[in-house]
C-alpha positions in Angstrom: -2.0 26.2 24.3 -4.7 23.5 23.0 -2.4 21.1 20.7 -4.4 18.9 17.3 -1.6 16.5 16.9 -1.7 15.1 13.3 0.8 11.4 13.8 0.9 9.0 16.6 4.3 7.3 15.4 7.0 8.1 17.9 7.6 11.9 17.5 4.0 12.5 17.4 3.1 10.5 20.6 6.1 11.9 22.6 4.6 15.3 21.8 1.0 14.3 23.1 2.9 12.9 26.1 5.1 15.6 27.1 2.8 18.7 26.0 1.3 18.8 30.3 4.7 18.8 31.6 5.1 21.9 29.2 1.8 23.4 30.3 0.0 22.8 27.1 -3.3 20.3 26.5 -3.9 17.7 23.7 -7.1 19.1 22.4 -7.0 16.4 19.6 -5.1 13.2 18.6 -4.9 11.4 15.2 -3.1 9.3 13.6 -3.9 7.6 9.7 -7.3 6.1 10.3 -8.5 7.6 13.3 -9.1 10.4 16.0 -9.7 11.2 19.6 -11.4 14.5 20.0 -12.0 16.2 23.4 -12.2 19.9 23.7 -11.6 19.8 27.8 -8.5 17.8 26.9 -7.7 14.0 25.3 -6.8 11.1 27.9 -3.4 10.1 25.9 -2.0 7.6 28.3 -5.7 5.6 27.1 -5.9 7.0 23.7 -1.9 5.4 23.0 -2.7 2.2 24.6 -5.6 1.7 22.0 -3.7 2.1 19.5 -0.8 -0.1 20.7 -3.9 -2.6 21.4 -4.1 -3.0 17.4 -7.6 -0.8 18.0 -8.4 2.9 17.2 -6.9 5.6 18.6 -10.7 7.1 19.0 -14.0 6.8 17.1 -13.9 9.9 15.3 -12.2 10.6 11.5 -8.5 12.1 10.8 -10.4 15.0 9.1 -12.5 15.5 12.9 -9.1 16.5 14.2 -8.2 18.8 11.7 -11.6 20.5 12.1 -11.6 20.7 15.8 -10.6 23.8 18.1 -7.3 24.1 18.4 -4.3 26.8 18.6 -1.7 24.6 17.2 -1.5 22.0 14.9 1.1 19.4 15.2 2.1 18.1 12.1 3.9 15.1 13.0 3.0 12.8 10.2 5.1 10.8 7.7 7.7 13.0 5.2 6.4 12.8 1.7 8.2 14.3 -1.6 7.0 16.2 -4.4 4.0 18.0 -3.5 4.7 17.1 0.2 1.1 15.6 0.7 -1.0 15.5 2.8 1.4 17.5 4.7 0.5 20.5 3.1 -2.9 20.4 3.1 -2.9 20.0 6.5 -0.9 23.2 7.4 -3.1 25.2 4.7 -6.3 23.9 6.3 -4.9 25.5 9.8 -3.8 28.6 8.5 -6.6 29.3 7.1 -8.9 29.0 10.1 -5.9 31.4 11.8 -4.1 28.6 13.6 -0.3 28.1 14.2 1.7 25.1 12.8 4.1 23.4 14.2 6.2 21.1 11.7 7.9 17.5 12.2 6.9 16.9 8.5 9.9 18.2 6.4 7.8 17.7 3.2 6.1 21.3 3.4 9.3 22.9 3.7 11.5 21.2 2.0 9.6 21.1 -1.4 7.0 23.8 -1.1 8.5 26.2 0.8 7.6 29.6 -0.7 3.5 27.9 -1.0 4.1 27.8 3.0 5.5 31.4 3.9 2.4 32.6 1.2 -0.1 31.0 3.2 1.5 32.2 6.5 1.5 35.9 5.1 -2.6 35.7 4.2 -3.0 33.9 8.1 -3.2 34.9 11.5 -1.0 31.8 12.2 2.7 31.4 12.3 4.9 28.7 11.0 7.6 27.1 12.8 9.6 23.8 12.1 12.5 23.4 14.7 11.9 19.8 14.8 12.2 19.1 11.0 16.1 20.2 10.8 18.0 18.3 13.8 16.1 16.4 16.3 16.8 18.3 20.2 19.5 20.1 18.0 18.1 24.1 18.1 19.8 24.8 14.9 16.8 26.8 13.1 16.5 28.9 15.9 20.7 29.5 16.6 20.5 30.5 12.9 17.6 33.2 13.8 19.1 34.7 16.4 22.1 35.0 14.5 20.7 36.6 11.9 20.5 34.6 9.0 21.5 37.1 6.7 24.9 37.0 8.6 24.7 33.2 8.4 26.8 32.0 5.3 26.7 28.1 5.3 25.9 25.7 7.6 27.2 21.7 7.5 27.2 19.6 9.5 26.2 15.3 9.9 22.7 15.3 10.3 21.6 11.7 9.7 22.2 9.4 13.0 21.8 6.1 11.0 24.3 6.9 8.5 26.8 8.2 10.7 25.9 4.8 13.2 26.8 2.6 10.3 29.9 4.8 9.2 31.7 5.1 12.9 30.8 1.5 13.2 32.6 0.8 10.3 35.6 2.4 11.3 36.3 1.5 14.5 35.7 -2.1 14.2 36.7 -2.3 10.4 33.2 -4.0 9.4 31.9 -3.8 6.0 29.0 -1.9 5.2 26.4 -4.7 4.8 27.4 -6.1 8.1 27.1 -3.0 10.1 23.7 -2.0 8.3 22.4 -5.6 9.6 23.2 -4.9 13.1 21.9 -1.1 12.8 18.5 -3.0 11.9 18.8 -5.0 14.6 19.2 -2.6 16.9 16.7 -0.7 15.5 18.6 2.5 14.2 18.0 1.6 11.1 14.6 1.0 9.4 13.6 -2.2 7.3 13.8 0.0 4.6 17.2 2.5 5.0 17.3 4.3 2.0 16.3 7.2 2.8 19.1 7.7 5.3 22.1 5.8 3.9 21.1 7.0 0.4 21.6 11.0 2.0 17.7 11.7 1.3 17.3 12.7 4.9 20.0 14.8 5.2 19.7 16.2 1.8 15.9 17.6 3.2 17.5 19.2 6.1 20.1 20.7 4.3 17.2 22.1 1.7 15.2 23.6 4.9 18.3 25.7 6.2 19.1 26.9 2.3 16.2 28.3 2.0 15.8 29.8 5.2 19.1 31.1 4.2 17.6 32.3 1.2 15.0 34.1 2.2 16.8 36.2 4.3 17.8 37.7 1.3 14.7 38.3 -0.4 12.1 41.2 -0.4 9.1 39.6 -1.7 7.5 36.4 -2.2 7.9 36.9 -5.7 11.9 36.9 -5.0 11.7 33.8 -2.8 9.8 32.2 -5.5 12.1 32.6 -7.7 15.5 31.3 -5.1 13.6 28.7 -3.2 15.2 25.3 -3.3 14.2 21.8 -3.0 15.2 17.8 -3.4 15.8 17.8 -6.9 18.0 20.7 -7.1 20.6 19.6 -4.5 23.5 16.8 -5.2 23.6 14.1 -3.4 25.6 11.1 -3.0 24.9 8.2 -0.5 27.6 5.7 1.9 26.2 2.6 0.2 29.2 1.7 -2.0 31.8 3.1 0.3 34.2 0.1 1.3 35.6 -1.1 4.6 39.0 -0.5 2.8 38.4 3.3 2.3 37.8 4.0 6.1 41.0 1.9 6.7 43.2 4.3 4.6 41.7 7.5 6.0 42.3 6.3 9.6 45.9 5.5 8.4 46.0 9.7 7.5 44.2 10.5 10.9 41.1 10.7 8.9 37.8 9.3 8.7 35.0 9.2 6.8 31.4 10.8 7.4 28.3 11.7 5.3 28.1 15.4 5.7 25.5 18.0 4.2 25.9 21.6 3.2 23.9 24.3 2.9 24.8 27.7 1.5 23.3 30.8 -0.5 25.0 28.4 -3.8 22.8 25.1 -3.3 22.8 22.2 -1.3 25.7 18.9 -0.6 25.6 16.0 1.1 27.8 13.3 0.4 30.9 11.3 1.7 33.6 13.4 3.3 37.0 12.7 4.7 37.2 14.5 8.0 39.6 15.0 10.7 39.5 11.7 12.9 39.5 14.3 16.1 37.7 16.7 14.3 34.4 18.4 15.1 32.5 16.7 12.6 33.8 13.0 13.6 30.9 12.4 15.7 30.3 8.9 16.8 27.5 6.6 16.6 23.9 8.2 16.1 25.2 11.2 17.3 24.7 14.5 15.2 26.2 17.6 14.8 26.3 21.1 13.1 28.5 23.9 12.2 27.4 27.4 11.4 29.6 29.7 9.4 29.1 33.6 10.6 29.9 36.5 9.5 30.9 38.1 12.4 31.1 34.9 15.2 33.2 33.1 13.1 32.6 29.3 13.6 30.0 27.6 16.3 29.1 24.4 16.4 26.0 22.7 18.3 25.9 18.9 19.1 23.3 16.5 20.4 20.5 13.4 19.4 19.4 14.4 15.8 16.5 11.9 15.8 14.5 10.2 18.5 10.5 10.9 19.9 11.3 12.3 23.1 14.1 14.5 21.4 12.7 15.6 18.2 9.3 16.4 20.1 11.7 18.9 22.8 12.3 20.7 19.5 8.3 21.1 18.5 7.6 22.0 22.3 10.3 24.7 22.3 8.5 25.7 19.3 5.0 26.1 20.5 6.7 27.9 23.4 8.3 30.3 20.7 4.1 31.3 20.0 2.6 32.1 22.9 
């Protein structure tokens, strides 16, 4: 398959690295103010090393990617909220020349996610977004071949630097502005964490799988319209003012304390929760995990690396692999 990827950060370069292993070529490469183009396939080991030069990625314009021949787009660039731009308008523009998407960018589906299955029914292209949920984690697809109208919830911790700066916490019985220093330091957590320890990220995760849930229900666009969900209409809570203190008394129960999400048929959670200290949810460091609630399986759970460029691009990969 000929790959446009849209994002050079690190999910968006690990995917232009890895797509020959995986038997597919980088057609086109572009991150915020530039593009490589090259129809018989992009040098990205020279095109990266530009760019990590401080130069251009390539000569030509963001919008030459977009336009080029391709059979997948990428979307690997930053998550935006509200009207999820220019996320969206990049997955319209493909769809409407018949192309596939592939999604890292939760913005699409998290806040317009009924615009995106209408533009996938008027296309020739298919829409897939693995990578957007958990990292290496296959949870989207589990949930599809499942049967996601037999799928009644799914939970699970889904934000690695929250649940590094929680665990931390507890076993070492650090406050939370300490740990968050050494998370930045170590680089798990950005500059600027509020996103994760504020339970935005997870919070757009937990969206995605409600309305994938969602729609399993519905008939119509119309009807999806009319159930989708998005940021603003789930409740969530953040770790920021939990106290050392707290994690001390639920250890003294056999408990401890993680930022978990929900996602059900009801609406969307995430917030603190006290969880068993051996407990499936308990997961350490930056690992992540989920459970999945099924009618007739009962419980399963799925663990691995929720974040990451190599990791989150196995997800798109698997994904392109799902469309050819």
């Amino acid at each position: 398959m000929r790959l446009c990827v849209l994002g050079a950060g690190a999910v968006g370069r690990s995917v232009a690295e890895l797509a020959p292993e995986y038997g597919h070529e980088v057609t086109a490469l572009a991150d915020s103010s530039s593009a490589v183009v090259d129809p018989d396939g992009v040098d990205v080991e020279a095109a990266l090393a530009r760019k990590d030069a401080g130069e251009a990625l390539g000569g030509g314009e963001p919008g030459d990617a977009l336009a080029s021949e391709y059979d997948v787009l990428v979307e690997a660039t930053p998550t935006t909220l509200g009207d999820a731009e220019p996320g969206f308008s990049h997955l319209r523009t493909a769809l409407e020349r018949d192309n596939h998407v592939v999604l890292a960018n939760k913005g699409p589906v998290a806040e317009r996610y009924a615009d995106v299955r209408a533009l996938e029914a008027d296309s020739a292209g298919e829409v897939y977004f693995e990578a957007t949920v958990g990292g290496a984690i296959p949870v989207c697809a589990t949930v599809d071949d499942l049967g996601a109208e037999h799928v009644s919830a799914v939970r699970g911790v889904l934000n690695g630097t929250a649940n590094f700066v929680l665990s931390r916490m507890a076993a070492e019985g650090l406050d939370y502005d300490h740990v968050l220093a050494e998370a930045q330091d170590l680089g798990v957590a950005e500059a600027d964490p509020s996103f994760d320890v504020e339970g935005t990220d997870a919070a757009l995760k937990c969206v995605i799988l409600a309305n994938v849930l969602r729609e399993a229900d519905c008939d119509s666009l119309d009807e999806l319209r009319e159930v989708e969900v998005t940021l603003a209409d789930a409740d969530v809570e953040g770790i920021r003012d939990i106290p050392g203190s707290a994690l001390e008394l639920a250890a003294e129960d056999g408990r401890t304390v993680r930022l978990v999400g929900e996602a059900t048929r009801d609406g969307v959670s995430v917030g603190p929760r006290l969880v068993p200290e051996n407990g499936t949810l308990s997961v350490t460091g930056t690992r992540n995990i989920v459970e999945i609630d099924h009618e007739y399986a009962g419980g399963l759970a799925i663990s691995g690396r929720g974040a990451g460029g190599e990791e989150t691009a196995s997800a798109v990969l698997a994904d392109v692999a799902r469309l050819e």
